[in-house]
C-alpha positions, 0 to 999 in steps of 0.5 A, a space after each residue: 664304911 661297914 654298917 652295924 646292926 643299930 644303924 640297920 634298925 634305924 634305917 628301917 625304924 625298929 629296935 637292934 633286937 627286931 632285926 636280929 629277930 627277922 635275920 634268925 627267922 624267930 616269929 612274932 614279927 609282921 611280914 611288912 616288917 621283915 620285908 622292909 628289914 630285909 630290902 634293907 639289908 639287901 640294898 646295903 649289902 649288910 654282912 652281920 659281925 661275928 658277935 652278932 651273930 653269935 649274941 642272936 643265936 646263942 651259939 658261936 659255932 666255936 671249939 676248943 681244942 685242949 692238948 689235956 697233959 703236961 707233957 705236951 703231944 704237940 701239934 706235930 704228934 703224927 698219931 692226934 695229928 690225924 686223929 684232930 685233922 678227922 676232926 676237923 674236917 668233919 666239924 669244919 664240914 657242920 660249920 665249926 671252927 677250932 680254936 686252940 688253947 695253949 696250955 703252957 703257963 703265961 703266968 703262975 697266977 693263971 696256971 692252966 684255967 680251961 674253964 674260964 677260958 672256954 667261957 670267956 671264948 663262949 666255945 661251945 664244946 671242947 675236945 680234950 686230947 690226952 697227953 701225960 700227967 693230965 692237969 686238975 683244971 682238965 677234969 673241972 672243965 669235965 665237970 662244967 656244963 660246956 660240952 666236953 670230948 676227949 680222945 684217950 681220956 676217959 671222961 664222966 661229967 653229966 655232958 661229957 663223952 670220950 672214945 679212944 682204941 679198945 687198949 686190952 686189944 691192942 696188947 692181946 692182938 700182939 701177944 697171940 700174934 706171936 703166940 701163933 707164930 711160936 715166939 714164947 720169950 716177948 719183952 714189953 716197953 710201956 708209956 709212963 706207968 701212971 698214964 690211962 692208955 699205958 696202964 690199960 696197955 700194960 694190962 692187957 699185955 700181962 693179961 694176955 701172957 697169963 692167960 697163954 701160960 707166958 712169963 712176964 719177966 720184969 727184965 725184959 719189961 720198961 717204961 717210956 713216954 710214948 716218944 722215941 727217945 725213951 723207947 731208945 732208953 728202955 730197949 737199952 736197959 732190956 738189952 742190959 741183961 741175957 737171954 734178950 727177948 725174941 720179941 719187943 712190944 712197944 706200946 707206940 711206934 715212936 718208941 719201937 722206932 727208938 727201940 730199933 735203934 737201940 737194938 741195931 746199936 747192940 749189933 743185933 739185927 730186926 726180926 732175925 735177933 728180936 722182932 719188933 711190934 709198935 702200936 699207931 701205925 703213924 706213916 713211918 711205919 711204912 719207911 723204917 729200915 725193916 718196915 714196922 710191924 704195927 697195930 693200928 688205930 684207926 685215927 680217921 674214925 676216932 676223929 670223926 666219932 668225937 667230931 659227931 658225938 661232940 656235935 650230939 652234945 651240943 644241940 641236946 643230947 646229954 648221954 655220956 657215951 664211951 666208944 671203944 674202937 677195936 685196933 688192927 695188926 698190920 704186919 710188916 717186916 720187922 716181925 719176921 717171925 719165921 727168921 728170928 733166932 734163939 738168943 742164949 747167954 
């Protein structure tokens, strides 16, 4: 029978407090006394439950892992895949676990109550992974005084903190690169335009052409969910009008993949009709049919920094931080800009 923490205080002759007390090291107690607890608990053998453990020291080394948008990354998303497996191999390491929260609606009574939940569960931090159409009840558990993180969101509550890819320079990274290599007539496929991530892509996109005296033709521009069904459903309406674009930018490498198919299904060849550039550098990168050009982020370093900065929050330190991490062109086969030829009508 596994013993309480009551029982041990009984066998010793002291209160359930005094034994929390001496297991949690707090002064104020005799050394007879914590000697005699102590042979106690050795003898017995006595392990402490998890709500004791967590009532003595206020913390239950739990946190919740909150996907924050409607549109759902999923688990399996390759790009927060490895971002959240940083995470928790470096939180893991300090002695935290991650406790998932499901934002699908049991119920239309409780809708997507982060907050309570997290209180309920006695977290004592959350990391918030951005998805699409970010839910109200994400920036009221912001505003809380649990200890807050996310990835691609920005986040301003007093014990908030986020960090994500510096965006401008994703898009300004491949607009030169292109630049440099002669190619003037470059299309762009977006993430739904009302989210964080896509607006600053987009920005940086329209920025930089600007900025090298590039149009930015509406035609050769469409919007998608970062997944690579609607890369396939913008390349299609990009290919809907000549000229075509000499390159396309997608703003995630799903939907440059769906892009790709969309372009071989047109009867047009990646790089030598249209090169092709994606952002993440998820591992298919590697195995596509060309291999894709790419602008990485680096999810092993997003991971840990939200892993550290939560943990600074945690025990005390309440400055919000934004961190920007700068990306990394990797180029591939499918930007050949050396074989790409000039589409006419």
């Amino acid at each position: 029978m596994k013993l309480t923490i009551r029982e041990i205080a009984k066998m010793a002759g002291v209160s359930p407090a005094t034994v929390s007390k001496i297991m949690n090291n707090y002064a104020g107690i005799s050394n007879e006394t914590k000697q005699k607890v102590m042979n106690i608990i050795e003898t017995t053998g006595y392990q402490p439950t998890f709500s004791a453990k967590s009532l003595a020291t206020k913390k239950s080394n739990l946190i919740g892992l909150i996907y924050a948008g409607k549109i759902n990354v999923e688990l399996n998303h390759p790009f927060f895949n490895e971002v959240i497996n940083s995470f928790k191999k470096t939180v893991g390491s300090h002695g935290y676990d991650i406790l998932i929260f499901s934002n699908e609606k049991f119920n239309k009574e409780r809708g997507d109550d982060y907050l309570p939940r997290s209180r309920h569960y006695q977290v004592d931090g959350c990391l918030l992974i951005a998805g699409e159409e970010i839910e109200s009840a994400v920036y009221e558990l912001d505003q809380s005084d649990i200890p807050c993180v996310g990835v691609d969101i920005e986040l301003k509550g007093q014990k908030s903190s986020f960090v994500l890819t510096d965006n401008h320079k994703v898009s300004s990274n491949v607009v030169e690169h292109l630049y440099l290599n002669s190619v003037r007539d470059i299309g762009y496929i977006g993430g739904m335009k009302d989210s964080i991530i896509s607006k600053l892509r987009t920005e940086g996109f329209i920025k930089t052409m600007n900025q090298f005296g590039l149009s930015v033709k509406e035609d050769w521009m469409a919007f998608g969910d970062f997944h690579e069904g609607s890369g396939y459903e913008a390349m299609k309406k990009i290919l809907a009008k000549k000229p075509y674009p000499r390159a396309v930018f997608a703003a995630s490498d799903m939907m440059a993949l769906g892009a790709m198919s969309a372009i071989r299904e047109h009867g047009l060849r990646v790089p030598e009709d249209i090169a092709l550039i994606g952002c993440d550098d998820i591992e298919a990168c590697r195995y596509s049919d060309p291999k894709l050009t790419t602008v990485k982020q680096d999810k092993e370093k997003l991971g840990k920094l939200a892993a550290y900065m939560l943990m600074d929050i945690i025990n005390g330190d309440h400055e919000s931080k934004s961190v920007l991490v700068d990306p990394e062109l990797i180029v591939r086969e499918s930007c050949g800009v050396h074989n790409i030829k000039k589409l006419r009508a």
